[in-house]
C-alpha positions as CSV (number, residue, x, y, z in Angstrom):
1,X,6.6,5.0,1.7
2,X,8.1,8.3,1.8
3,X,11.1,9.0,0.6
4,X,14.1,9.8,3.8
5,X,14.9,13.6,3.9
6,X,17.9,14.6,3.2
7,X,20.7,15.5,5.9
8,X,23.8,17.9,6.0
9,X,26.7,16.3,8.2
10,X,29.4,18.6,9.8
11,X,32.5,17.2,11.5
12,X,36.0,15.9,11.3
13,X,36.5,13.0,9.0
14,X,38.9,10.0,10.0
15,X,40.4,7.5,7.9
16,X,40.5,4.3,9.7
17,X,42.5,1.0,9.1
18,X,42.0,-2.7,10.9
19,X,44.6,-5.3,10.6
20,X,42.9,-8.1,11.4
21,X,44.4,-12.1,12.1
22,X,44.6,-14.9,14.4
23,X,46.7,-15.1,17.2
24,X,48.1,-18.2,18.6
25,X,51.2,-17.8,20.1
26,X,53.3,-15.1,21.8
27,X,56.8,-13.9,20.6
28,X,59.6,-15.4,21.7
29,X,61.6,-12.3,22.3
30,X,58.8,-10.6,24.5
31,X,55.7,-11.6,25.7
32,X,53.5,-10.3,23.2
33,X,50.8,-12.4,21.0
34,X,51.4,-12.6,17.2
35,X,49.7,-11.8,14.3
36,X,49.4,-14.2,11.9
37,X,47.7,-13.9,8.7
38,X,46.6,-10.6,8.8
39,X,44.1,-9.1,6.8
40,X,44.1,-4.8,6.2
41,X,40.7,-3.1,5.4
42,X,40.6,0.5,5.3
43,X,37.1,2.3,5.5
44,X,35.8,6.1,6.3
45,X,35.8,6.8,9.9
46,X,34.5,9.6,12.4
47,X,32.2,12.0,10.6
48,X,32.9,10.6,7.4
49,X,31.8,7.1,9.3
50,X,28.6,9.0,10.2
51,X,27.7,10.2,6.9
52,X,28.3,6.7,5.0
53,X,25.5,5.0,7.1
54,X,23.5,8.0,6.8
55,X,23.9,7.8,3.2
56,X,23.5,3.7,3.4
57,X,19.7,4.6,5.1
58,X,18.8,5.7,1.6
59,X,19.3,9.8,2.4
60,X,20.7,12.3,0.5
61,X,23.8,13.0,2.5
62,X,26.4,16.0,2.4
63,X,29.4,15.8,4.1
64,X,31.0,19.2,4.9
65,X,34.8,18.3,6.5
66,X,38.3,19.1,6.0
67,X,40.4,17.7,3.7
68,X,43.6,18.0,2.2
69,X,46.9,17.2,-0.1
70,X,48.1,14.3,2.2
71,X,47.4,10.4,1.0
72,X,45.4,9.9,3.5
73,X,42.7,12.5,2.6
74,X,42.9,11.4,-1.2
75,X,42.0,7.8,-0.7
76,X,39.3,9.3,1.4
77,X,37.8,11.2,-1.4
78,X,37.7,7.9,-3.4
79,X,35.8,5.9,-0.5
80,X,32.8,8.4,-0.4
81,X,32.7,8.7,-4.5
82,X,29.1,8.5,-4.9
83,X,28.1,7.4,-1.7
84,X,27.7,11.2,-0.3
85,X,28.1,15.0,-1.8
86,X,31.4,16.7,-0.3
87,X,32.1,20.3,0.5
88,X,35.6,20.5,1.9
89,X,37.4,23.0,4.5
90,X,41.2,23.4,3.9
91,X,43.0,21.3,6.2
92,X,46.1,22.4,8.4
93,X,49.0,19.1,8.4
94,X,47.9,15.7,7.2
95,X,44.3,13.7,7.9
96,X,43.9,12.1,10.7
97,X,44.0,7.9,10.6
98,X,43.6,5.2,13.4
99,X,45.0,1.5,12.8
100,X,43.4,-0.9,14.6
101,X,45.2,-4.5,15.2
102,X,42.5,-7.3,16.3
103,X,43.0,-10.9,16.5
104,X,39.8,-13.2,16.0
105,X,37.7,-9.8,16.1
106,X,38.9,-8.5,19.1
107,X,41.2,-5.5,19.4
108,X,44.6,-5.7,21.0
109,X,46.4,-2.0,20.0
110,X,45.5,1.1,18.1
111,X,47.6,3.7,16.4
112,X,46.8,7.2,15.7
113,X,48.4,9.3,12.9
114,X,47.9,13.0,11.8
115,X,47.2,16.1,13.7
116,X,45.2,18.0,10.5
117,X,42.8,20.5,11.7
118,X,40.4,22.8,10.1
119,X,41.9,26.0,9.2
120,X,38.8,28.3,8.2
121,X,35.6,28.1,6.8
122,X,34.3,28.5,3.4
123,X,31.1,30.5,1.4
124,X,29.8,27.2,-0.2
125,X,30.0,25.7,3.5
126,X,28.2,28.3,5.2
127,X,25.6,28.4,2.2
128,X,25.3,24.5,2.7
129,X,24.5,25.1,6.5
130,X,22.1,27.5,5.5
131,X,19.8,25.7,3.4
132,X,20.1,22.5,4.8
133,X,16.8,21.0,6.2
134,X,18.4,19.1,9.6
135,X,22.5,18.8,10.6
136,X,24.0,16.5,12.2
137,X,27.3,17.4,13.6
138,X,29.7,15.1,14.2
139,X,32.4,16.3,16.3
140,X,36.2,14.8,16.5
141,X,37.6,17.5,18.3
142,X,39.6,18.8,14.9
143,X,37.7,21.8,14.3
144,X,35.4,21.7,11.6
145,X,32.5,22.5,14.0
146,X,34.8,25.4,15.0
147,X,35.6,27.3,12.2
148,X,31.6,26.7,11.5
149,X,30.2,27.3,14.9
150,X,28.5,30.5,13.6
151,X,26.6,28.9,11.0
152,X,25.7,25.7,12.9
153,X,24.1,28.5,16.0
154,X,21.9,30.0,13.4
155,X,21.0,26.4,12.2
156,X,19.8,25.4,15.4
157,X,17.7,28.2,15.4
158,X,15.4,27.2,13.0
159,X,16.2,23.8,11.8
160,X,16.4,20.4,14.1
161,X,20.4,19.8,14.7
162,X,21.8,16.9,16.2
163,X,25.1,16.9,17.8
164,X,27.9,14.2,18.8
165,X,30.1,16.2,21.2
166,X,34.0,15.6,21.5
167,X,35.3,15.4,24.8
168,X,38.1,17.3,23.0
169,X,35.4,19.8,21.5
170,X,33.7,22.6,22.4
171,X,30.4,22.0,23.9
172,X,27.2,21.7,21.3
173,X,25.8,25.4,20.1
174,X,22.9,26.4,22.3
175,X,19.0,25.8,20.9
176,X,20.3,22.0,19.4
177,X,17.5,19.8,19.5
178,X,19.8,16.6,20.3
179,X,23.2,16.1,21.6
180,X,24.1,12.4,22.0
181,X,27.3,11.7,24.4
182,X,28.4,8.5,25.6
183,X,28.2,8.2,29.3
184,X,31.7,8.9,29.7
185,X,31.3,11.9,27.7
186,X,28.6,13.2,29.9
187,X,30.5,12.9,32.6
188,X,33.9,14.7,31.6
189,X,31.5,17.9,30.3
190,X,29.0,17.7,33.1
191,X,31.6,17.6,35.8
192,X,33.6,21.1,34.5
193,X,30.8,23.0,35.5
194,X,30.0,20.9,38.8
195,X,30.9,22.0,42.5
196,X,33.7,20.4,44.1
197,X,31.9,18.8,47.0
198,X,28.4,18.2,44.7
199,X,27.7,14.8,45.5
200,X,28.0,12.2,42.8
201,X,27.2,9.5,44.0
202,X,24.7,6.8,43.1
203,X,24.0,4.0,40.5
204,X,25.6,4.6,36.9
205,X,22.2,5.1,36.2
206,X,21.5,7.8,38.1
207,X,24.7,9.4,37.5
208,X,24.1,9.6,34.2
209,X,20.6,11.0,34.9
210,X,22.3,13.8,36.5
211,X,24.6,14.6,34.3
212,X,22.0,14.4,31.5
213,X,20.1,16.9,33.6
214,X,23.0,19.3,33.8
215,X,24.0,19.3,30.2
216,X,20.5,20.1,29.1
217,X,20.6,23.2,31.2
218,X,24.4,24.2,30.6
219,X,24.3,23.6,27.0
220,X,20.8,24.9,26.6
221,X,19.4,22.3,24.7
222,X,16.2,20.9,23.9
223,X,17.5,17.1,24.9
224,X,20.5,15.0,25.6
225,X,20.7,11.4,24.6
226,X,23.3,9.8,26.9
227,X,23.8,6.4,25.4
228,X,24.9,4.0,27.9
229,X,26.6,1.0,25.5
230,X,24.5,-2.2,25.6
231,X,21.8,-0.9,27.8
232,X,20.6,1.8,25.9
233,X,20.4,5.7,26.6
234,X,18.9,7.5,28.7
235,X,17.0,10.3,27.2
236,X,16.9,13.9,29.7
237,X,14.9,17.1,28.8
238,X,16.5,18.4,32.4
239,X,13.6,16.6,34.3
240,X,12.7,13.0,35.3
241,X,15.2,11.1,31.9
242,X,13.4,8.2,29.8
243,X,15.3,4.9,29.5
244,X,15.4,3.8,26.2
245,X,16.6,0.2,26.6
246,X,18.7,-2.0,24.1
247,X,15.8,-4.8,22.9
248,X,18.8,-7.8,23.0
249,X,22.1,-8.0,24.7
250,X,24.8,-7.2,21.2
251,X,28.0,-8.3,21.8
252,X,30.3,-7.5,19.3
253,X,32.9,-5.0,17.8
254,X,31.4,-1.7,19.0
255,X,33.4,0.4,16.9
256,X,31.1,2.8,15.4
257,X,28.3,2.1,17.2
258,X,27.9,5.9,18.0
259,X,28.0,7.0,14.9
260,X,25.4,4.5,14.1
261,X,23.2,6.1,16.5
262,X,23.8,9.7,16.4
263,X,23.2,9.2,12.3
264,X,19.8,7.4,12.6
265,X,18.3,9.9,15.2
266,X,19.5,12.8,13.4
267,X,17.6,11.2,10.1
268,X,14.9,10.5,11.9
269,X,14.7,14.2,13.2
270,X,15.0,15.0,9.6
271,X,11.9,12.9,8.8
272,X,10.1,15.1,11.1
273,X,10.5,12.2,13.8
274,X,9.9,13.5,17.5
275,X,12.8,12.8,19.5
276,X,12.1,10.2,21.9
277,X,10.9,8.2,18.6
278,X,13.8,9.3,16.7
279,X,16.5,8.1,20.2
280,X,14.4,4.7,20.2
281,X,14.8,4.2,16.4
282,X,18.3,5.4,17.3
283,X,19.0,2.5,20.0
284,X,17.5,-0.4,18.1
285,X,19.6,0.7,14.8
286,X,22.7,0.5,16.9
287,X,22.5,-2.9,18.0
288,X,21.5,-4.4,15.2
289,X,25.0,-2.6,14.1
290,X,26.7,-4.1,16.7
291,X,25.0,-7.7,16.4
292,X,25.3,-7.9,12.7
293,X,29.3,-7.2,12.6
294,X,30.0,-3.2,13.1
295,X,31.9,-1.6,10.5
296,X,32.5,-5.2,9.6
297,X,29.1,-4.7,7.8
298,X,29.4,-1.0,6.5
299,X,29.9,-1.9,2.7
300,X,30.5,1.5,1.5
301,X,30.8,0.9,-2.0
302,X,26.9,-0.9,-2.1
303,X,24.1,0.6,-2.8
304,X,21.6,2.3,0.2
305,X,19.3,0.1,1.9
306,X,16.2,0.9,3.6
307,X,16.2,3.2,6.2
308,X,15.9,1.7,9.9
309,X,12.8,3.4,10.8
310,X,11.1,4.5,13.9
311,X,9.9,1.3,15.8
312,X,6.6,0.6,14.6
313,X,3.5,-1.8,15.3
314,X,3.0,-1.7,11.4
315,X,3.8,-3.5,8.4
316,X,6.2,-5.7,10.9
317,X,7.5,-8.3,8.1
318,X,9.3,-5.8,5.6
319,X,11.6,-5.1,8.7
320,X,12.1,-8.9,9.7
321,X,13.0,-9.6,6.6
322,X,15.5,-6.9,6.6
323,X,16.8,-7.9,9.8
324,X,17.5,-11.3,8.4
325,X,19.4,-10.3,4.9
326,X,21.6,-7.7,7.2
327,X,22.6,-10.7,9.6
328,X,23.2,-13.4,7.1
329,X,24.6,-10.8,4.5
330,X,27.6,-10.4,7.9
331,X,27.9,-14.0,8.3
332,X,25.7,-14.5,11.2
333,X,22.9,-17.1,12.1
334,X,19.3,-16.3,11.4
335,X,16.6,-18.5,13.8
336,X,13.5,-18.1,13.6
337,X,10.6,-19.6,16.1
338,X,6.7,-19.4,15.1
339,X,3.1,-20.0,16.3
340,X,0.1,-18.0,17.4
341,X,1.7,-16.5,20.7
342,X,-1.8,-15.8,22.1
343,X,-1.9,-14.9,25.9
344,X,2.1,-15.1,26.0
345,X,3.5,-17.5,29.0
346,X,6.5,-18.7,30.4
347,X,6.4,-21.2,28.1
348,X,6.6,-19.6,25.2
349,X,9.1,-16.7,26.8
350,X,11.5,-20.1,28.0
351,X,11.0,-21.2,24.2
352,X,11.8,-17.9,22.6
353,X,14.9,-17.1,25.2
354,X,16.6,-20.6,24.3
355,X,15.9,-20.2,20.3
356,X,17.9,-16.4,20.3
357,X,21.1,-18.1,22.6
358,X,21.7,-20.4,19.3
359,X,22.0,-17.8,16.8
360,X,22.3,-13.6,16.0
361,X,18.8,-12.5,15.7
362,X,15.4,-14.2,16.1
363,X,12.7,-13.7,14.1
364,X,9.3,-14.8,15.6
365,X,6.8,-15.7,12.7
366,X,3.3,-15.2,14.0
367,X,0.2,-16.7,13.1
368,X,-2.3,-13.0,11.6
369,X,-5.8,-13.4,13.4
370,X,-7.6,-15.0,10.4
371,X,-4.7,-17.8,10.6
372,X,-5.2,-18.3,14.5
373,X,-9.6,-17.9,14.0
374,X,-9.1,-20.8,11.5
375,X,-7.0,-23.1,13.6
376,X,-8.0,-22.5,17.0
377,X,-11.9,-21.7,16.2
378,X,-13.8,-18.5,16.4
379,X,-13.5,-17.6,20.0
380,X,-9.6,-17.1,19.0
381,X,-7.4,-14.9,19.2
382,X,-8.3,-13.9,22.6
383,X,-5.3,-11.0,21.9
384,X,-5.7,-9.4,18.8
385,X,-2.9,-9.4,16.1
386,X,-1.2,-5.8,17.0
387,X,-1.3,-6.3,20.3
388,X,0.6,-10.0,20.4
389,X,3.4,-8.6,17.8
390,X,3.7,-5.8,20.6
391,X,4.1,-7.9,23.3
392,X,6.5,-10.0,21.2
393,X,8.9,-7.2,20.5
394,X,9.4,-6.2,23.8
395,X,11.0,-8.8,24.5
396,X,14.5,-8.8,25.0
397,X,15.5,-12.1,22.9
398,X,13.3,-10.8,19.8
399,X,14.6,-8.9,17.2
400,X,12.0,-8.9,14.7
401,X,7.9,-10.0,14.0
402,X,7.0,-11.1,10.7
403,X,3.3,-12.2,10.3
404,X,1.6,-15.1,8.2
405,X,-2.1,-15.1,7.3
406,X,-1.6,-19.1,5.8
407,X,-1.9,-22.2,8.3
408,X,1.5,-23.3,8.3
409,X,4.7,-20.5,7.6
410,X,6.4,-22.1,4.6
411,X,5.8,-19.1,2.5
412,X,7.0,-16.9,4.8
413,X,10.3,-19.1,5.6
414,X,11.0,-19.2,2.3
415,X,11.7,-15.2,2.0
416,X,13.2,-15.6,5.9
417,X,15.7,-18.7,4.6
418,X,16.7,-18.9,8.7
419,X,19.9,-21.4,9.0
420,X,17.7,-22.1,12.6
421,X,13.6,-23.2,13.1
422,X,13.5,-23.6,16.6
423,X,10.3,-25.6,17.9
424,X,9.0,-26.8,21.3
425,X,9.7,-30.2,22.6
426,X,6.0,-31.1,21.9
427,X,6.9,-32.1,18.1
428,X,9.2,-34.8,19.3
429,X,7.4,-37.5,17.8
430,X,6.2,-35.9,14.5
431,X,7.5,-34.6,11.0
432,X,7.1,-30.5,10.9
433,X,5.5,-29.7,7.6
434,X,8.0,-27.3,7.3
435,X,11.3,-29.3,8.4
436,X,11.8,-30.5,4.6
437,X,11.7,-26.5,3.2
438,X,14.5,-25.9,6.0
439,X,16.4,-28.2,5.1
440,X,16.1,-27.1,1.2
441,X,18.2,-24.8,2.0
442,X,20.8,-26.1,4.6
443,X,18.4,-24.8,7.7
444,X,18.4,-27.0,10.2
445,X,15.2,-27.8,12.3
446,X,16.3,-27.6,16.0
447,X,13.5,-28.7,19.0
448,X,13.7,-26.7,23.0
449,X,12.4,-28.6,26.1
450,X,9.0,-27.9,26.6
451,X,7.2,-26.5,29.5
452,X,5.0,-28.7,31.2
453,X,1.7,-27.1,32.1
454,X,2.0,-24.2,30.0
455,X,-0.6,-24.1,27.5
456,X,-3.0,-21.0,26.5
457,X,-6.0,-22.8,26.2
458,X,-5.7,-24.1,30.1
459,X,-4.6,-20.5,30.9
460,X,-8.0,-19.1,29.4
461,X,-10.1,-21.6,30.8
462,X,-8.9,-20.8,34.4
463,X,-9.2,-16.9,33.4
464,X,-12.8,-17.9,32.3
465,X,-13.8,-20.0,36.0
466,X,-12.4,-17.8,38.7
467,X,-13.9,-14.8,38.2
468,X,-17.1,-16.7,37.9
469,X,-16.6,-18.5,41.8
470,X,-15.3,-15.5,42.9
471,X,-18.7,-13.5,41.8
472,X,-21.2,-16.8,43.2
473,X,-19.3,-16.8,45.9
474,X,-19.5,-12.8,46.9
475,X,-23.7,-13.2,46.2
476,X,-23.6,-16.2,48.8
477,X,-22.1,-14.5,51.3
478,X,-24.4,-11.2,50.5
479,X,-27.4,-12.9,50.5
480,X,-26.3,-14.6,54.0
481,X,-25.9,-11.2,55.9
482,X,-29.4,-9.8,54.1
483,X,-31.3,-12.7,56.0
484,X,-29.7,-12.2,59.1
């Protein structure tokens, strides 16, 4: 595998705070819920947020940012010790910081603190710009893109730059090969240059289509990557957009999710990705940041992990079992569901959908074609093995393939360890080989209703008749009108 390029990210670095604790009663001097047992984590946040998951891909990562004498902006320097290289603008006041108070995950009030800015530029910054091999900027509306927006235009010139606009920032430098705003985003920039009475309205969809449109045009750039939250983002060269769609429904703390996708697309662009490959990668690596935790998850001070990498039809079992060690490593449930999946039916998508509502990811563990020739004879698969794991992944409920060339899956459970093996109903009345492994482990073998006449075999052998009647059937009738 080759190695992930290195990246160069620009923007205005954050330190960020969450007090985090139950709440089970209000005050009684005001109506207002209590804290109890709070719990304070402080972590990297805006472009120093960026450049930490960059890093935690398994890229070389500088960070070019202000930074300066305040507290804040020391215990910043420690938190990215050896996770990325730093080259630091002088800063004007104190860092920037954000508190965050949640209760059982969910936020209830943030604080903001510091008004530092970037005051100028330096050589070794405009010498990093200049040799790097793709940027990323990541814009907080504190002027580090600014004081560098000289640079960053003669960057975009020649090398793929990604930018995460601000709506408190100036737009991206013309010639950027990506800018990725949320939809709101989009909206406030699109709508500055906008008519008074243009008309606007529409589905969110579509309004984001059009702004998309407009932003490609005003900020002449090569694309813009409107990400739309759970759904996706809508990718916009200024003519008919793509729809890049989640692959499940995340719902979790989406704090950083933005980040987390303007860092993987700009890598991928780094890795010579194209960019609708590098905004699909992009929108699968964010909700799997969102499902496994958010910043939750972002262990700075671990060591990098594989890079999320462009959605692929190959070598589908490295990135299950990925998927699984990110979720359980967060605390969440791992399920997994197996068989051949040949000629998917409702069955098997009523089976699958019911497996991923118990738990935080599914992993679907499919039988390779040598497996299915030797169980189900040689006429079998009737779909071969690339196409099934295909079909499988586009599935909304499934988050990841792994493949098994054995009979049975034990082997491949055993690296998967899923706290969930979710069957159909048809086992009922028999052992599963494989329930005692589960349960080695504390796994739990769980069985789904089953769908009555669903079955592939029934499905083939009415594929197999009808087109045979319908051909007898035409020569009848032909044979009729010759011998009148």
């Amino acid at each position: 595998m080759t190695a992930p390029a290195a990246l160069l990210v620009v923007g205005d670095a954050l330190l960020d705070h969450d007090v985090s604790g139950r709440v089970e009663r209000l005050a009684p001097d005001a109506p207002v819920p209590v804290v109890s047992g709070p719990r304070r984590t402080t972590r990297p946040g805006g472009a120093a947020l960026a450049a930490c998951l960059a890093a935690a891909d398994g890229r070389p990562v500088t960070l070019i940012t202000a930074l300066g004498d305040d507290p804040d902006s020391a215990s910043l320097r420690e938190l990215l010790a050896d996770r990325v290289d730093l080259v630091e603008l002088p800063l004007t006041g104190a860092l920037s910081s954000k508190t965050r108070v949640l209760a059982d995950g969910r936020p209830l009030l943030r604080l903001d603190d510091g008004e530092g800015r970037a005051r100028e530029a330096t050589e070794p910054a405009r010498r990093a710009i200049a040799e790097a091999g793709a940027v990323l900027v990541a814009d907080y509306g504190r002027g580090t893109a600014d004081v560098l927006r000289e640079a960053l235009a003669d960057a975009s010139a020649r090398v793929p730059v990604a930018w995460d606009p601000h709506p408190r920032g100036r737009p991206p430098v013309p010639g950027v090969r990506l800018a990725t705003p949320s939809a709101a985003e989009a909206h406030a920039f699109a709508s500055r240059g906008a008519d008074a009475g243009e008309d606007r309205h529409g589905s969110e969809l579509h309004a984001a289509a059009q702004d998309a449109a407009r932003l490609v045009r005003a900020w002449h750039a090569a694309s813009v990557a409107v990400t739309l939250g759970g759904r996706g983002a809508l990718l916009s060269h200024g003519e008919t957009p793509l729809l890049v769609p989640s692959p499940v429904t995340a719902e979790g703390d989406a704090c950083g999710a933005g980040d987390r996708f303007a860092a993987t697309a700009a890598g991928l662009l780094a890795d010579g990705e194209l960019v609708e490959t590098a905004v699909r990668g992009a929108v699968h690596a964010a909700t799997r940041y969102v499902a496994e935790g958010g910043v939750r998850s972002v262990a700075v001070g671990t060591p990098p992990t594989e890079p999320p990498a462009a959605p692929s039809d190959d070598e589908p079992t490295d990135d299950a079992l990925r998927t699984a060690a990110r979720v359980r490593a967060a605390g969440g449930t791992v399920v997994a569901a197996g068989g051949c999946f040949d000629l998917l039916h409702a069955g098997h998508v009523a089976l699958l959908q019911a497996a991923r509502r118990t738990g935080d990811c599914l992993v679907v563990c499919v039988n390779s074609d040598a497996s299915v020739r030797r169980r189900k004879g040689d006429g079998r698969p009737l779909v071969p093995q690339a196409d099934r794991i295909r079909v499988l992944r586009a599935l909304e409920c499934v988050d990841a393939v792994a493949v098994f060339d054995e009979d049975t899956p034990e082997r491949l459970l055993a690296e998967l360890r899923p706290h969930i093996w979710a069957k159909g109903g048809d086992y009922a009345l028999t052992r599963l080989p494989e329930a005692a492994l589960v349960e080695s482990w504390g796994g739990q073998v769980v069985l789904f209703p089953y769908l009555d006449g669903r079955s592939t075999t029934g499905i083939a052998e009415r594929a197999a008749v009808a087109p045979r009647s319908a051909g007898v059937r035409a020569k009848v009738a032909g044979s009729g009108r010759r011998s009148r």
